[in-house]
N, C-alpha and C positions, 0 to 999 in steps of 0.2 A: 451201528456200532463199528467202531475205527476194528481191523483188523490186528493184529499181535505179528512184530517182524517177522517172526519163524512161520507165521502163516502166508504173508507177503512174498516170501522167499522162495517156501514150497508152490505158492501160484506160479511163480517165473519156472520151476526148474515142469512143472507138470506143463506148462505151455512149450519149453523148448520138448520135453515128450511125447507132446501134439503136432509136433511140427506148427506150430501157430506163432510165427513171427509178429505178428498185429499183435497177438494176445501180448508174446516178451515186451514188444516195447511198452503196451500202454500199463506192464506194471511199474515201470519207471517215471518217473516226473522229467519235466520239460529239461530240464538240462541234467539230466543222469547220465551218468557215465559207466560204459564197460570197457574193461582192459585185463587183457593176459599175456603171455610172453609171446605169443605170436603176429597180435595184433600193433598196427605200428605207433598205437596211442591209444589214447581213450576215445573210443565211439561213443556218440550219441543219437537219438532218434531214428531214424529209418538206417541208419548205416550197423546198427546194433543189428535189427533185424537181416539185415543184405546180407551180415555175417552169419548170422546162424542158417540162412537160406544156402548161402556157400557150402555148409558142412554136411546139410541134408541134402545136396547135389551131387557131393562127394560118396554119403555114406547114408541112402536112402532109409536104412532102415536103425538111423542113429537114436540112443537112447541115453540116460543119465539113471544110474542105480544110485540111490543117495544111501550113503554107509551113517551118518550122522549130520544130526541138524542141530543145533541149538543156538539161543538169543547171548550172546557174552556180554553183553555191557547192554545199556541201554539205548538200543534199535542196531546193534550191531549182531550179527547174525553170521557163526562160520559153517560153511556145508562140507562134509568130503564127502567125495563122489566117484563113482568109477564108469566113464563113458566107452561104452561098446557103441559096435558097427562093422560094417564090410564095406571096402572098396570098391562100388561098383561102378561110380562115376568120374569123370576128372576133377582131379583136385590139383590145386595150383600151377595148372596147367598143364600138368602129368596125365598121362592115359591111367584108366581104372589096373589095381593090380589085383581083383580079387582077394586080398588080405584082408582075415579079421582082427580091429583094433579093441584092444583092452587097454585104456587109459586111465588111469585114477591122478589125482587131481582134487583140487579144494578150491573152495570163492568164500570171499568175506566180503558180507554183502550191508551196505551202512542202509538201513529204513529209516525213514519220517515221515508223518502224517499218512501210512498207508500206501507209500511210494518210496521206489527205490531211490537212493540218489547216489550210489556208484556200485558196483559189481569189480570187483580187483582175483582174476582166477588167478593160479599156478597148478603149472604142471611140468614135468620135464619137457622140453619142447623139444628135443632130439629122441624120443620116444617114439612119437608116431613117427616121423619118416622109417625109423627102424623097424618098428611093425609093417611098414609097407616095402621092406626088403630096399630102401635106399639109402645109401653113404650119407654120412653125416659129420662132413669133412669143416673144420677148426682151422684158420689161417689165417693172418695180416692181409687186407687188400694190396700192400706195398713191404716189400723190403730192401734196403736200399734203391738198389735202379732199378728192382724190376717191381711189376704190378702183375694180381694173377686176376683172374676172370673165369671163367666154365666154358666148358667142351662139350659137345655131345658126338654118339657115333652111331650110322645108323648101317642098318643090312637088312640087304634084299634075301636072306635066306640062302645063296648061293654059297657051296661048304666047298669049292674050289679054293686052289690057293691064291690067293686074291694077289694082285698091283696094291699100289698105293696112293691116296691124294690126300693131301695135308694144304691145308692153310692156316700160317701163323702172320697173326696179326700185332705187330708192334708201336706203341703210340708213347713218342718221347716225349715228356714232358716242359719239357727244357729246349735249348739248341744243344746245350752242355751234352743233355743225356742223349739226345740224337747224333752228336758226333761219336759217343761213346758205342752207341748200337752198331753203326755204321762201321766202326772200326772191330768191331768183334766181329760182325758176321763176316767181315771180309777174312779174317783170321780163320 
């Protein structure tokens, strides 16, 4: 007997509960798709899995509290859910911060035949780097002539009054914008 979406649905979220990425994917069908606002598209097959193996790397002892389930239309299925966990691994190539994350979040999840055929999350995705105590900075890659990019800063622990070393890196677009650079820094 074919299973009922809301049962489908609950097997995916009890497998990402197991930590069982085999299990997630093979509830989905051959070209199922998952996608949330952090992912840079829709995943499918092994890369589905890869992802939830990333977040159980991040957040070993990561969980999903499902707050409601139910089937809304026929094999359409919406969950809300609130994912907990602790920082104790890297995640996006950040050192672990010890932070515990409370996420909530929803999937609306389309079933056929017994299988998924797309998973569509939301959640505020400037949420979790907040729980993890990091800036969540809002900006144009370009304004007029200039372009911005990231910086990091690092220290050896040493509470002297420290020198300085700075390297700013400038890349003109143009010849335009590089005579333009040219004539500023000289200013």
């Amino acid at each position: 007997m074919l299973q009922k979406p809301v049962e489908i649905a609950q097997r995916y979220f009890d497998a990402w509960n197991r930590h069982d990425s085999g299990a997630i994917v093979a509830t989905f069908t051959e070209t199922g798709t998952y996608a949330d606002p952090v992912t840079p598209g829709p995943l499918t097959g092994a890369a589905i899995g890869a992802y939830a193996q990333g977040l159980w790397d991040a957040f070993p002892e990561l969980s999903f509290d499902i707050v409601s389930i139910m089937e809304n239309a026929s094999g359409l299925v919406s969950a809300e859910w609130v994912m907990k966990g602790t920082n104790t691994g890297p995640f996006n190539g950040l050192p672990p911060t010890g932070a515990a994350v409370v996420l909530p979040g929803a999937d609306f999840i389309r079933v056929d035949a017994g299988k998924i055929l797309s998973v569509q999350g939301y959640f505020d995705s400037g949420a979790l780097p907040r729980a993890l105590g990091l800036d969540v900075i809002v900006q144009p890659r370009a304004i007029g002539p200039f372009g911005f990019g990231t910086s990091a800063r690092a220290s050896n622990g040493n509470t002297t009054t420290p020198g300085a070393f700075s390297i700013t890196w400038l890349e003109a677009r143009t010849a335009q914008e590089q005579k333009e650079i040219s004539e500023s820094s000289r200013k």
